[in-house]
C-alpha positions as CSV (number, residue, x, y, z in Angstrom):
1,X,-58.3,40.6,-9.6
2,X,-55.5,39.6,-12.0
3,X,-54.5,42.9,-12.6
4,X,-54.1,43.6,-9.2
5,X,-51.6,40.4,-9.3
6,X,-50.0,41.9,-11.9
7,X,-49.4,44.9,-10.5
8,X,-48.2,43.4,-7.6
9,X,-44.3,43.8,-6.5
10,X,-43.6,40.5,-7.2
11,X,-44.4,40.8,-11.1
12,X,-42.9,44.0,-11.3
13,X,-38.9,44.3,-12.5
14,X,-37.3,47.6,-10.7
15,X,-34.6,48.8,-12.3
16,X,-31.9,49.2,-9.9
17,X,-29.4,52.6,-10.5
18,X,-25.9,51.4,-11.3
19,X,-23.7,51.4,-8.1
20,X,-19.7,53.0,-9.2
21,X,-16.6,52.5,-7.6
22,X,-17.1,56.2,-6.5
23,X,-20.0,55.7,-5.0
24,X,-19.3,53.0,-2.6
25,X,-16.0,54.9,-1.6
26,X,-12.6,53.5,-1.5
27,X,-11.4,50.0,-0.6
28,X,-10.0,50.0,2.8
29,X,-6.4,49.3,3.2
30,X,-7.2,45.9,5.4
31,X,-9.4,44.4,3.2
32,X,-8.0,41.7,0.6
33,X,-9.0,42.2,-3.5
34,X,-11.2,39.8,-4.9
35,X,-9.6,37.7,-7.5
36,X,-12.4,36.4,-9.1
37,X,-9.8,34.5,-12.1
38,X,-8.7,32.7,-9.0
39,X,-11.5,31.5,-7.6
40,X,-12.1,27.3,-8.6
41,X,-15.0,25.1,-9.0
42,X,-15.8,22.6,-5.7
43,X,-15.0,19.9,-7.9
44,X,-12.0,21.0,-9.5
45,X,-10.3,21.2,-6.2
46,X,-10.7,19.3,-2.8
47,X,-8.1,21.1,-0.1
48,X,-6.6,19.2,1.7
49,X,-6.1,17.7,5.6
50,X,-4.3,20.8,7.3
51,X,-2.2,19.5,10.6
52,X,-3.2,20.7,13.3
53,X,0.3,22.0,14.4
54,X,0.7,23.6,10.6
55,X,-2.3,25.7,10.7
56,X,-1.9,26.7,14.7
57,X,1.5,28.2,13.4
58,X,0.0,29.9,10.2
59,X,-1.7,31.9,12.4
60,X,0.4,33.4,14.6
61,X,2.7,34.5,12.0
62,X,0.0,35.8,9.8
63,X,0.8,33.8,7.0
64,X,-3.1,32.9,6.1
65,X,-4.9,33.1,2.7
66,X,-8.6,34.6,2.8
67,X,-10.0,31.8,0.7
68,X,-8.6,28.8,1.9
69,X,-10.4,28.5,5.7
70,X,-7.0,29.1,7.0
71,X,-4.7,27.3,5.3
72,X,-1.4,28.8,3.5
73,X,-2.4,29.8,-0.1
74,X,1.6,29.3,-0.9
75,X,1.9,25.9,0.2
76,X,-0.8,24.1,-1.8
77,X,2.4,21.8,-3.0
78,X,3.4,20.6,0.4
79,X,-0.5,19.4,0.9
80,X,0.1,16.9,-2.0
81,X,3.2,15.6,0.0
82,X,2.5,14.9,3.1
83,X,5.2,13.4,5.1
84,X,5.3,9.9,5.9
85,X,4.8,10.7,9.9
86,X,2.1,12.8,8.6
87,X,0.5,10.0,6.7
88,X,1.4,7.2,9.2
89,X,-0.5,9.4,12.4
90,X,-3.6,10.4,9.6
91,X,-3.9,6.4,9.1
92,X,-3.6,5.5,12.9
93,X,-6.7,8.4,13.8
94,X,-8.6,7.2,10.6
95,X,-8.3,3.6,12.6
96,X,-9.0,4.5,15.7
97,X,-12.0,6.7,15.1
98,X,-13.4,3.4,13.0
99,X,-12.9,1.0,15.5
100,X,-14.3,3.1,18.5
101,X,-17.6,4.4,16.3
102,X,-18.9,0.8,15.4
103,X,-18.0,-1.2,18.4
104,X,-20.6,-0.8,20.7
105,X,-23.6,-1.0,18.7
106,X,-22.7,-3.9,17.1
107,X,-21.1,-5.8,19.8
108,X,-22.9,-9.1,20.1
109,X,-23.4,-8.2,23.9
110,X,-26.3,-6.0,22.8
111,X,-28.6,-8.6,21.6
112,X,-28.8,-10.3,24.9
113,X,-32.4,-9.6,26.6
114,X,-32.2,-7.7,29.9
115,X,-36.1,-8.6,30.9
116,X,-38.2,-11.4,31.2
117,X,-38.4,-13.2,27.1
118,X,-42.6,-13.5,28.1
119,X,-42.8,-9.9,28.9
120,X,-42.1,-8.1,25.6
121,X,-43.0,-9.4,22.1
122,X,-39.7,-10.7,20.0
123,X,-40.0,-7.8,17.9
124,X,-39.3,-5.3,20.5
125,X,-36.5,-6.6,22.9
126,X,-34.4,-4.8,21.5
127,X,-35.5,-1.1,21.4
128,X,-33.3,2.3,21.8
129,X,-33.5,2.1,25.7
130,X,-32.4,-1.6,25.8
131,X,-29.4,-0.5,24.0
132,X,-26.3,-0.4,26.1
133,X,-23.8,2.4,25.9
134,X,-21.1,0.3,27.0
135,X,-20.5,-3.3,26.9
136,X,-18.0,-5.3,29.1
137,X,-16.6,-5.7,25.5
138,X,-16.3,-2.9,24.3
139,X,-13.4,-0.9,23.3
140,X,-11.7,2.2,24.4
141,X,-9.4,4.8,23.1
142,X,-6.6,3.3,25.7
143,X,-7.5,-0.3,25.4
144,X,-6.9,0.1,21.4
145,X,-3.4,2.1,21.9
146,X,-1.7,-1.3,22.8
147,X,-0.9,-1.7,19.1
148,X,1.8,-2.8,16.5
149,X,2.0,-0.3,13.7
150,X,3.5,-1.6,10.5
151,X,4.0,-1.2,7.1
152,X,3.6,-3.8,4.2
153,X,3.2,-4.4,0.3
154,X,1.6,-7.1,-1.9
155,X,3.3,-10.0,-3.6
156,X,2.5,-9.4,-6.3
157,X,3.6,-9.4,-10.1
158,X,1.0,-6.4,-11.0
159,X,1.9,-3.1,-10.6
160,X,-1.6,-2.0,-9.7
161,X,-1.0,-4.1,-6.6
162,X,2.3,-4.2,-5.8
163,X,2.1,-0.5,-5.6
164,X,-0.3,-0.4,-2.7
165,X,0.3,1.7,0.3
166,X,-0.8,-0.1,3.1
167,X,-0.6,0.0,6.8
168,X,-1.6,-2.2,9.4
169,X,-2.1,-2.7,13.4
170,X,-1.9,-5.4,15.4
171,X,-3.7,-4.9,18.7
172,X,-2.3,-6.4,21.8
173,X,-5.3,-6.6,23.8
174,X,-7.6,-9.5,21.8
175,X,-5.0,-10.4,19.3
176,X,-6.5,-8.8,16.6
177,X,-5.3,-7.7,12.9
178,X,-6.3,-5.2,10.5
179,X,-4.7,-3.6,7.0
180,X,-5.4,-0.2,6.1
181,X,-4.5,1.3,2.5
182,X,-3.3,5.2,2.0
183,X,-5.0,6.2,-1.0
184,X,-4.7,9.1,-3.2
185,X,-8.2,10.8,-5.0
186,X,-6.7,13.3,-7.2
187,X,-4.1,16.4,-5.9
188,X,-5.0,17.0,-2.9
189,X,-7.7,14.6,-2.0
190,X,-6.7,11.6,0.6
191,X,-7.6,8.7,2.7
192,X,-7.2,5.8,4.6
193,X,-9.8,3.1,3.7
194,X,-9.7,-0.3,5.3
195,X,-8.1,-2.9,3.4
196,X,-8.4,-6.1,5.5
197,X,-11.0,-6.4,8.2
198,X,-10.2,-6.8,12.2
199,X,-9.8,-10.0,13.1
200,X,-8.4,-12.5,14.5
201,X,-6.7,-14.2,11.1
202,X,-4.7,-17.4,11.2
203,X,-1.7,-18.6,10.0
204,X,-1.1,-22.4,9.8
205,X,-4.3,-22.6,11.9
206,X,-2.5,-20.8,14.8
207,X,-4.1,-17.2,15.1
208,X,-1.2,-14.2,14.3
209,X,0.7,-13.3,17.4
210,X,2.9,-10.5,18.0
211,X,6.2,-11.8,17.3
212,X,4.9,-12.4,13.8
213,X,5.1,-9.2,12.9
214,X,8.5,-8.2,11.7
215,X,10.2,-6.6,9.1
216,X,10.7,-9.3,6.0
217,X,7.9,-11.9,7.2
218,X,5.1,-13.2,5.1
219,X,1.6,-12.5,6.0
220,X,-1.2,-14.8,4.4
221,X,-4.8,-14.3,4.3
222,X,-7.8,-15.6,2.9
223,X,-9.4,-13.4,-0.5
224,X,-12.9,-13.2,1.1
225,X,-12.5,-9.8,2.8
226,X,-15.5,-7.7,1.8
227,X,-12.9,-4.9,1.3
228,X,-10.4,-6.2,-0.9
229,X,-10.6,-5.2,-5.0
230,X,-12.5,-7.7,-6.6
231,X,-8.8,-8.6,-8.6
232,X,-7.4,-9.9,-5.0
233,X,-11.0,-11.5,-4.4
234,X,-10.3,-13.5,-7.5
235,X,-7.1,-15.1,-6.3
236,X,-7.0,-17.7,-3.8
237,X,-4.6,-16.3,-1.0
238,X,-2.9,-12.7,-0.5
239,X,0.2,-12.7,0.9
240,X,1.9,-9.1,2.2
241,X,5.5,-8.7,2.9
242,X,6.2,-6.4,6.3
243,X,8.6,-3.7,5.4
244,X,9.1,-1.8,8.2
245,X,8.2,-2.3,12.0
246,X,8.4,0.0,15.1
247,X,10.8,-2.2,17.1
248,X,11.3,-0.3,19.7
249,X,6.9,-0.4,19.9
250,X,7.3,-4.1,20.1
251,X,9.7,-4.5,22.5
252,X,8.1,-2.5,24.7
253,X,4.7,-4.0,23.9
254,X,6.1,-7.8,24.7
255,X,7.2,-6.2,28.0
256,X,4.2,-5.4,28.8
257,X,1.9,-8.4,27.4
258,X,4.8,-10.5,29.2
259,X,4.7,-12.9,25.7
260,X,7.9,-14.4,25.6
261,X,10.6,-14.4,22.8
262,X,9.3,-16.9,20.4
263,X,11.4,-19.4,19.0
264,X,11.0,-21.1,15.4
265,X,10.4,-24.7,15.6
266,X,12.6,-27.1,14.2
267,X,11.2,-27.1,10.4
268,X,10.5,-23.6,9.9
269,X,14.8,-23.6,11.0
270,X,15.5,-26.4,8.7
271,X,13.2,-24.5,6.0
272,X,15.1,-21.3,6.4
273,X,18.2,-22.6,6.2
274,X,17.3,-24.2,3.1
275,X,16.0,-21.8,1.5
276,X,18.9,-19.4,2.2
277,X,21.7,-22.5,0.7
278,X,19.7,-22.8,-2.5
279,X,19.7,-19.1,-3.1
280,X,23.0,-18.3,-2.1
281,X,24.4,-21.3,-4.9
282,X,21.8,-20.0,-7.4
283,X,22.6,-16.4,-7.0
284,X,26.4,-17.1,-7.3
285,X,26.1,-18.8,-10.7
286,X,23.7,-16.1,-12.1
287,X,26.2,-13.4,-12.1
288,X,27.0,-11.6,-15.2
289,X,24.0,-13.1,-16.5
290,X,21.5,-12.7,-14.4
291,X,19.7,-9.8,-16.3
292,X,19.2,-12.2,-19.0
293,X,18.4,-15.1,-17.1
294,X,15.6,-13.9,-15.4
295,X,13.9,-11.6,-18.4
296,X,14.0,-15.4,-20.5
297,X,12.8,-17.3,-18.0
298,X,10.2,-14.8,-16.7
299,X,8.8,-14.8,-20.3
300,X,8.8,-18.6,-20.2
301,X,7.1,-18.7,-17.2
302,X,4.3,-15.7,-18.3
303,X,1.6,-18.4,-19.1
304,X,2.6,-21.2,-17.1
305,X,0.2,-20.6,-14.3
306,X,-3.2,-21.0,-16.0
307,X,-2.5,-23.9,-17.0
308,X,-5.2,-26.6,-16.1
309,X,-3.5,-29.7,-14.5
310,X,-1.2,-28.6,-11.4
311,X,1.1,-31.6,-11.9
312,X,1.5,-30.5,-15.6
313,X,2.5,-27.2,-14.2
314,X,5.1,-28.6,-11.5
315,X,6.7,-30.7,-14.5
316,X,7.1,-27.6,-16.9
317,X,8.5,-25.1,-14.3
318,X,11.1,-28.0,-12.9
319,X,12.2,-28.4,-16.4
320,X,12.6,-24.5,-17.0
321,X,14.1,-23.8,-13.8
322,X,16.8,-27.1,-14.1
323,X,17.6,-26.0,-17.9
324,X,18.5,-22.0,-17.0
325,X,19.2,-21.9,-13.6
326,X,21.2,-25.3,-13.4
327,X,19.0,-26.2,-10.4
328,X,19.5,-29.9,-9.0
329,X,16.1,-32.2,-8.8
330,X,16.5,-32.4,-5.1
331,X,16.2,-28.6,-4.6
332,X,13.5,-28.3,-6.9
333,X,11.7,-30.5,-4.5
334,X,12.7,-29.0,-1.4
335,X,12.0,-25.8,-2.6
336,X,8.5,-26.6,-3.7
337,X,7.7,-28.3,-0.6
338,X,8.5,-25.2,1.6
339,X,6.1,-22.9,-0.8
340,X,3.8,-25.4,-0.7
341,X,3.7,-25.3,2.8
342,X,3.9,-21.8,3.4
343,X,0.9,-20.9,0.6
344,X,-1.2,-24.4,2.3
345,X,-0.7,-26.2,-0.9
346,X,-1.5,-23.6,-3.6
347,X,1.7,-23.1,-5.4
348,X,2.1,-20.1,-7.9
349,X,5.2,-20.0,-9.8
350,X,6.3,-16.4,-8.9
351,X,6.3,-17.8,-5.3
352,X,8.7,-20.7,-6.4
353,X,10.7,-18.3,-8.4
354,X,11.3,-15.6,-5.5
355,X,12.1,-18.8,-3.0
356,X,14.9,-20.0,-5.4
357,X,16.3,-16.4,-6.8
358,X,15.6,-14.9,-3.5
359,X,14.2,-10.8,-3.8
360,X,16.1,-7.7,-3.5
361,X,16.1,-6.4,0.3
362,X,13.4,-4.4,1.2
363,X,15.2,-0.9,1.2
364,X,16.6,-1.2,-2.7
365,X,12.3,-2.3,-3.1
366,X,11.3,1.4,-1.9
367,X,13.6,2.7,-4.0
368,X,12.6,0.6,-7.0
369,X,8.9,1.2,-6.2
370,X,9.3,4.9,-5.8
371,X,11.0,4.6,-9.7
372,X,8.1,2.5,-11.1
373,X,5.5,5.3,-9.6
374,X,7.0,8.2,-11.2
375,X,7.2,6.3,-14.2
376,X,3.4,4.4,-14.0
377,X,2.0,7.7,-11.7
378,X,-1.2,6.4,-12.3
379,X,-0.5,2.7,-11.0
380,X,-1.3,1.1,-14.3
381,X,0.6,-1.5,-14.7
382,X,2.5,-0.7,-17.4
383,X,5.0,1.8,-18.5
384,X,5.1,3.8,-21.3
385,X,8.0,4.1,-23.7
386,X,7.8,7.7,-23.8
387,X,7.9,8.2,-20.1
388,X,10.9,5.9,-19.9
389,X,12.7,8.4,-22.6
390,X,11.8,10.9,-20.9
391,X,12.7,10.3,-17.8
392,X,15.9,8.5,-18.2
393,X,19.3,9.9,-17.7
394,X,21.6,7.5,-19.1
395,X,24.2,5.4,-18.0
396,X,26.6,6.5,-14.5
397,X,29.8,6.3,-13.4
398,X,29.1,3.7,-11.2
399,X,27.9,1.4,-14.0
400,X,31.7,1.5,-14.9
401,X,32.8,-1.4,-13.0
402,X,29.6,-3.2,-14.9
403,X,30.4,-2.8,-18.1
404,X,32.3,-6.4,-19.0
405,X,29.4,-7.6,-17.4
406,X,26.8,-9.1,-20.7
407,X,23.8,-7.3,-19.1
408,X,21.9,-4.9,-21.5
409,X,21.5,-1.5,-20.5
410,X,17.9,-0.4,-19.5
411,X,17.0,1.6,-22.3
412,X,18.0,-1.1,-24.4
413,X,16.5,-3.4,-22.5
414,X,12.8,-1.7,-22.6
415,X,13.0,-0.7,-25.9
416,X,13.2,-4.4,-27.0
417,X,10.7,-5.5,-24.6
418,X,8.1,-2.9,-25.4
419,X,8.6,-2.6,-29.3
420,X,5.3,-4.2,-30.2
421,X,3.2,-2.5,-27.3
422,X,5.1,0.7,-26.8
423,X,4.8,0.1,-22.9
424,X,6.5,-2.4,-20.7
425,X,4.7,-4.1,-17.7
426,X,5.9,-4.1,-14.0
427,X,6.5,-7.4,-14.4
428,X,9.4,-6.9,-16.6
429,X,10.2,-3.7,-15.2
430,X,11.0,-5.6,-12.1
431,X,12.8,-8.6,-13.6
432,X,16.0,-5.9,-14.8
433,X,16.3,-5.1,-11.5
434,X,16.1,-8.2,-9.3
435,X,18.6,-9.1,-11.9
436,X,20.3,-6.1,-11.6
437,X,20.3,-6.7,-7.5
438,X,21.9,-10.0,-8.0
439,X,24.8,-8.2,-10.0
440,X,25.5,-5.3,-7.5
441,X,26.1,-6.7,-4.0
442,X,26.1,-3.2,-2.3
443,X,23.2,-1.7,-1.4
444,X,24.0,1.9,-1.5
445,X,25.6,1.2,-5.3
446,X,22.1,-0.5,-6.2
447,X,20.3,2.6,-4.7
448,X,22.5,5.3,-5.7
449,X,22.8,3.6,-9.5
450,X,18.6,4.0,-9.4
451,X,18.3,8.0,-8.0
452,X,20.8,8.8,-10.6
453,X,19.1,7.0,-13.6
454,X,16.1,8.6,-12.6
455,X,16.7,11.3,-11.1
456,X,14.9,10.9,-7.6
């Protein structure tokens, strides 16, 4: 019996006669070679999203590669960078498909009992057939397109953070919110992962209405989002800045909602106006100087908020910020007052220090962030020296009408501040060129001075 096993197929290796070139004849003209030193592991490479409209037009013209499920083999580069339309309509079908696939089934609706409570045992009321495939609820494709698209960033003094691409909607139709983050995973691996659930979210116990949403306004939310990084968690409020907003959207989307224009009430007026004074005086006496100013007091400040008694803290940063920025008692208070208010009571000094210095507007910030990224491409925190050598270019032309001013060239300037750690941190990064905002009024001189230093 086992030598019939044995002898069975199976068990048996057949040697096979070698098969030539010759004897399979000629590769036809049509058919591609095999490049076998081309060929990639799975997961050394991840293609790409291909547009829709991209890939429709690779194939009429021809233009296809044979092992890329039609998309063009020559421009793998142009995956990586997407365009910002392209990423923007990616984020807004990434949203929509999430909202519309969970909404049903979980809708609250679906728990109510359609039959009598005595006729079915508690643990079967709810059963596949009681389940309803739509709820009076529930949302659809066109109740969701009433929506705000807009872009923000993080206030924040860490370059992990304040690097964040994120995108959110504000939907018409329940007054809901939600933040999305674009996210890189390697080359050519992307996606848009929610950053702040939907939901109505307050501000000042008000819920967030439409005319909220604008470019330069302050969005604050509470640190117990399921999705946020567990370094937001840790902090007791996120606030985003909106950097760009689809105005022409909004107008038409007031239209239609019929919400009228809203007016600021008579503090959030007086605050402004305020705010704007005390930055205007500060701002005037910090030039040729302001550099300097800032870097000192920044490093003054750089353990200042863990300290243990608040009112400890409010005496140490009014004595810095009277001593370097000449700042008068009864600003200090006003100004701490208005964060206070804004931040419901928890006051962070990098708040009280952008309400007195005022920020750079929020086109020289793309710039500047779009610098720090190519210099920090992995979103650190930090910079390295090296990186900063290398990609430097030296001082411009335009820095001509600079040079009385007592401000320390960049390199200079990095090289002192990273000398022990060989890297500097966004932090300080940032403080050069707030200061450097304050010192050039322009903006296309501030912008044009930072593409030519770095060559972007």
């Amino acid at each position: 019996m086992k030598a019939n096993v044995k002898s069975s197929p199976l068990y048996k290796t057949v040697q096979q006669p070698k098969t030539t070139m010759a004897d399979r004849g000629p590769r036809p003209a049509e058919v591609p070679v095999l490049k076998l030193e081309t060929l990639h592991d799975a997961e050394e490479e991840h293609p790409a999203i291909i547009p829709k409209d991209a890939a429709i037009k690779k194939s009429v013209t021809g233009d296809l590669s044979g092992m890329s499920w039609g998309s063009p083999a020559s421009t793998q580069s142009k995956q990586e960078g997407l365009s910002e339309e392209r990423k923007l309509q990616a984020v807004i079908e990434q949203v929509m498909v999430d909202q519309l696939s969970r909404a049903v089934i979980s809708d609250p609706e679906q728990n109510a009992v359609s039959v009598s409570p005595t006729s079915v045992p508690p643990r079967y009321r709810r059963t596949l057939h009681h389940t309803k495939v739509k709820t009076r609820m529930s949302l659809t494709e066109n109740t969701l397109s009433n929506k705000l698209c807009f872009q923000a960033r993080i206030l924040s003094r860490c370059g992990r953070e304040a690097c964040r691409k994120l995108i959110g909607f504000f939907f018409t139709c329940d007054q809901t919110l939600t933040v999305y983050e674009y996210r890189n995973f390697g080359k050519n691996r992307w996606n848009a992962l929610p950053f702040i659930a939907r939901g109505v979210h307050l501000n000042r116990g008000r819920p967030y209405r439409l005319q909220d949403i604008s470019q330069g306004a302050e969005l604050h939310f509470c640190t117990d989002d399921p999705h946020l990084p567990q370094s937001l968690r840790q902090q007791p409020c996120l606030t985003l800045r909106v950097t760009d907003v689809d105005d022409t959207a909004k107008g038409a989307l007031l239209t239609q909602s019929g919400e009228g224009l809203y007016c600021l009430s008579e503090e959030e007026t007086n605050d402004r106006n305020t705010l704007k004074a005390i930055q205007g005086a500060v701002r005037d006496r910090l030039r040729g100087r302001a550099i300097q100013t800032l870097t000192n007091l920044a490093r003054d400040l750089q353990n200042l908020d863990i300290k243990t008694g608040s009112v400890q803290q409010k005496v140490q940063l009014r004595q810095f910020l009277l001593e370097q920025l000449c700042l008068t008692q009864q600003d200090f208070e006003a100004v701490w007052r208005i964060v206070g208010r804004r931040a419901e009571r928890r006051v962070h000094p990098a708040d009280v220090m952008r309400a007195v210095t005022g920020e750079m507007s929020e086109n020289r910030k793309a710039v500047f962030l779009k610098v720090y990224v190519k210099l920090d491409p992995n979103k650190t925190g930090s910079i390295f020296l090296s990186n900063i050598e290398k990609f430097y270019r030296g001082k411009q032309e335009s820095d001509a009408a600079h040079e009385a001013v007592p401000n320390p060239d960049i390199l200079a300037f990095v090289r002192e501040a990273g000398k022990v750690t060989k890297t500097v941190s966004y932090a300080e990064f940032e403080d050069y060129y707030e200061g450097l905002s304050i010192e050039i009024s322009d903006d296309e001189e501030y912008i044009n001075n930072l593409r030519a230093t770095w060559n972007i």
